[in-house]
C-alpha positions as CSV (number, residue, x, y, z in Angstrom):
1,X,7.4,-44.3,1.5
2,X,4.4,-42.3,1.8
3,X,3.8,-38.6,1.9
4,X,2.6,-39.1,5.5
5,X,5.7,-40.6,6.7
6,X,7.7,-37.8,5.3
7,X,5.2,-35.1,6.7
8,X,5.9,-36.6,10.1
9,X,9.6,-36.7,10.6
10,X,9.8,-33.2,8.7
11,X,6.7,-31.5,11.2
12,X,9.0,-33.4,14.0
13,X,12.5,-32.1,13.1
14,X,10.7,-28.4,12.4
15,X,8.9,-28.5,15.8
16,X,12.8,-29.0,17.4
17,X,14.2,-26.3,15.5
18,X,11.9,-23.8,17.1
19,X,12.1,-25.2,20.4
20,X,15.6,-24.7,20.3
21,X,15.2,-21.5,19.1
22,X,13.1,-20.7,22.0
23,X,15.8,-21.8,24.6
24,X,17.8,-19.0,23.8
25,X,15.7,-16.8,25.4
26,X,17.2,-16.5,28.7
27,X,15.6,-15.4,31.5
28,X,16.5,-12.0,32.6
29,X,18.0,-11.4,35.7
30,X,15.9,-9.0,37.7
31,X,12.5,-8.1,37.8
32,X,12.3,-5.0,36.2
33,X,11.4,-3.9,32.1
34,X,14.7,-2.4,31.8
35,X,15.6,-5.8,32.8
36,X,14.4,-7.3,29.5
37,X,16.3,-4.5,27.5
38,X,19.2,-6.5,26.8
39,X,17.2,-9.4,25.4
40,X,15.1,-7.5,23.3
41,X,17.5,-8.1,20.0
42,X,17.6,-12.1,21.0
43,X,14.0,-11.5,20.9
44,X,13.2,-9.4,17.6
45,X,16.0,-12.1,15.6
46,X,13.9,-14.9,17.1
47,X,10.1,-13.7,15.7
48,X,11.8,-13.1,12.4
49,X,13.2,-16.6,12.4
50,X,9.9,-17.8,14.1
51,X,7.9,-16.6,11.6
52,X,10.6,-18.1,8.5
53,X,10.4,-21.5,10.1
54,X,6.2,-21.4,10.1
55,X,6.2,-19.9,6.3
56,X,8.6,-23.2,5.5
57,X,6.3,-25.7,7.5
58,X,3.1,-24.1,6.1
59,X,4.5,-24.2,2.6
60,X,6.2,-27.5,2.7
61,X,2.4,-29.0,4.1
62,X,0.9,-28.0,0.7
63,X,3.6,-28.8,-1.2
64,X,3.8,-32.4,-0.2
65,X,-0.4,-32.9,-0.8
66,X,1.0,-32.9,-4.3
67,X,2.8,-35.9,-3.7
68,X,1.4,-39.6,-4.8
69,X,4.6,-41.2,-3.3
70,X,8.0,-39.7,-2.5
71,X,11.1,-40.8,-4.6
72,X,14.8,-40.8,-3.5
73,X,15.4,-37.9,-5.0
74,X,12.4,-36.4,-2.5
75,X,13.6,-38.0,0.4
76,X,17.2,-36.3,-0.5
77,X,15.7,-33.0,-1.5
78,X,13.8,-32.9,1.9
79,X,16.7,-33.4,4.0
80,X,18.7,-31.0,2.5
81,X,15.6,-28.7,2.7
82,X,15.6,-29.6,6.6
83,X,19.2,-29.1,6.9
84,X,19.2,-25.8,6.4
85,X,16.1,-25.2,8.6
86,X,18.1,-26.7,11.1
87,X,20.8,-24.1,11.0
88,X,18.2,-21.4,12.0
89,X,18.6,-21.4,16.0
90,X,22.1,-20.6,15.8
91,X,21.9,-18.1,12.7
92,X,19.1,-16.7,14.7
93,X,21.2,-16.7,17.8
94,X,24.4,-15.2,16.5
95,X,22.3,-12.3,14.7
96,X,20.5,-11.4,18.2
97,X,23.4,-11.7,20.5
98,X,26.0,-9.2,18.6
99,X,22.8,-7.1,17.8
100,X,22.4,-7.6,14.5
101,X,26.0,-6.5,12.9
102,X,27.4,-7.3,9.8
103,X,28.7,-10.6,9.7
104,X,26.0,-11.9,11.7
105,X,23.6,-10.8,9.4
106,X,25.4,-12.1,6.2
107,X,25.5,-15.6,7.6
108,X,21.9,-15.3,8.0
109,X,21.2,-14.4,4.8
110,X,23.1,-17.3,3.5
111,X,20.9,-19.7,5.7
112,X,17.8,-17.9,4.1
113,X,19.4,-18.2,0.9
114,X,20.5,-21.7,1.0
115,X,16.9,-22.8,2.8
116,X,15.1,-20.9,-0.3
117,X,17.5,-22.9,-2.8
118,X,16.8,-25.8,-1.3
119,X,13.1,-25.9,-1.1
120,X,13.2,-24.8,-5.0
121,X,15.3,-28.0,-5.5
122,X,12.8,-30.1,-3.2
123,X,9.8,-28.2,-5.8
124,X,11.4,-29.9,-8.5
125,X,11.9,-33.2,-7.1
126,X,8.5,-33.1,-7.1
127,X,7.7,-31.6,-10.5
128,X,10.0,-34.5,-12.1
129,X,8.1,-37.6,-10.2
130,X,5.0,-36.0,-11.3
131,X,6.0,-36.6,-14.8
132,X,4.8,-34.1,-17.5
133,X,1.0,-33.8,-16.1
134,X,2.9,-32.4,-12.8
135,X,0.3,-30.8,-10.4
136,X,2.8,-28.8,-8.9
137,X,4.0,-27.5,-12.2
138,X,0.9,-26.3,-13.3
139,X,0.2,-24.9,-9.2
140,X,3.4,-22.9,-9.1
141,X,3.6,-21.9,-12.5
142,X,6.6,-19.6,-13.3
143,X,7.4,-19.6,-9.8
144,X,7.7,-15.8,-10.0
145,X,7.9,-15.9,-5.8
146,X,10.4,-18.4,-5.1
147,X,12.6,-16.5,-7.8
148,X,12.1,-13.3,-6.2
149,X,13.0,-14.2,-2.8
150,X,16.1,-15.8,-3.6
151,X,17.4,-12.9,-5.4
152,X,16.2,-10.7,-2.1
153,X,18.3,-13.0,-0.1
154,X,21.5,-12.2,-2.5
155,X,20.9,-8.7,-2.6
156,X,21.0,-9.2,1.6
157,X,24.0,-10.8,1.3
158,X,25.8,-8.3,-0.8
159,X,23.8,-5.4,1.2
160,X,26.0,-6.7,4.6
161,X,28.7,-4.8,3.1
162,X,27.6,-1.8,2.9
163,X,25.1,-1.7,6.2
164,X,23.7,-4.2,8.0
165,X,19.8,-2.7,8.8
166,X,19.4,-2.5,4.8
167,X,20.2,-6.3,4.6
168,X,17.6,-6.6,7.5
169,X,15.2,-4.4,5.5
170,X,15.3,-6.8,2.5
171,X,15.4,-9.8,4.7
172,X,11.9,-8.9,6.4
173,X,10.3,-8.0,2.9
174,X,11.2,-11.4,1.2
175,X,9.6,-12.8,4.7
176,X,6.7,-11.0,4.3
177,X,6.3,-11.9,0.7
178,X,5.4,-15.3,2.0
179,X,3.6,-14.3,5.2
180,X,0.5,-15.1,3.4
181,X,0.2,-18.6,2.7
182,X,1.0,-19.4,-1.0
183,X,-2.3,-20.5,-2.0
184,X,-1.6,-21.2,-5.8
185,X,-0.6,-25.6,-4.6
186,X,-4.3,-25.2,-3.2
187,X,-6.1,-23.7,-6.1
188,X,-3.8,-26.5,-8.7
189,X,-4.5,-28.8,-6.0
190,X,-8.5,-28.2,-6.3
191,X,-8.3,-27.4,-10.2
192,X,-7.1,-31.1,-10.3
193,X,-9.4,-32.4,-7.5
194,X,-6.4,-33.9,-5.6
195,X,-7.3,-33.9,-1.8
């Protein structure tokens, strides 16, 4: 199978997850502001989940320019990568409609969690059909980001028990982290002139 075929049906299955993100925006009933006070947590859990699903698909494009051709283990790696993804609208949905409370907020951290796990596991997938002159090995290096998001995303979790906005604190800085592309796959990309 080829990278572009694997590009395609992820970009497709990530382009679904945010439209049915978007659907759970209802339309207010009314026509005025205060009438779009009661949607206003739907909303906020929606841009933060908006903006985690863009830092995966931007990511997940550079990552797979590493790629010659995609293995099994890829293709597995990848759907269990978009599994997660998938489990975004209603994380997102459950966190926004009981205003971001406790439970609510653990599950999405877990989602976050288990996405950031994943997409490590999909990294190395990649890393081991590379062989030992991996492109992506010498791009990501320690991986020092990854690592450090998915020990935010615990430390949400385990912050759920104690109060809910620090969990969404954390959750918001490890999105941020990666708000700016991650440009060291481009620079080991160019390093090894791979377009």
């Amino acid at each position: 199978m080829t990278t572009v075929r694997l590009e395609a049906f992820s970009d497709a299955v990530i382009a679904i997850i945010i439209t049915i993100m978007v659907l759970e925006l209802k339309v207010p009933h009314g026509t005025h502001i205060q009438d779009l006070a009661p949607l206003l947590p739907v909303f906020l859990s929606y841009i933060v989940s908006f903006l985690y699903v863009g830092i995966y698909w931007n990511n997940h494009h550079h990552l797979l320019k590493t790629c010659k051709e995609i293995t099994g283990s890829i293709l597995w790696a990848n759907l269990h990568l978009l599994f997660w993804l998938s489990l975004f609208p209603f994380a997102a949905g459950w966190l926004g409609e009981n205003h971001f409370s406790s439970l609510p907020t653990a599950l999405y951290a877990c989602v976050l969690l288990m996405a950031g796990f994943a997409y490590y596991l999909l990294q190395q997938a990649i890393m081991q059909a590379q062989g030992q002159n991996s492109v992506l090995k010498r791009a990501i290096g320690k991986d020092r980001k990854s690592k450090l998001s998915l020990v935010l995303y615990v430390l949400a979790l385990f912050a759920t028990l104690r109060a809910a906005g620090i969990a969404q604190a954390i959750l918001v800085i490890a999105g941020l982290i990666w708000l700016v592309p991650d440009r060291r796959i481009a620079k080991g990309l160019a390093e090894a002139h791979v377009d």
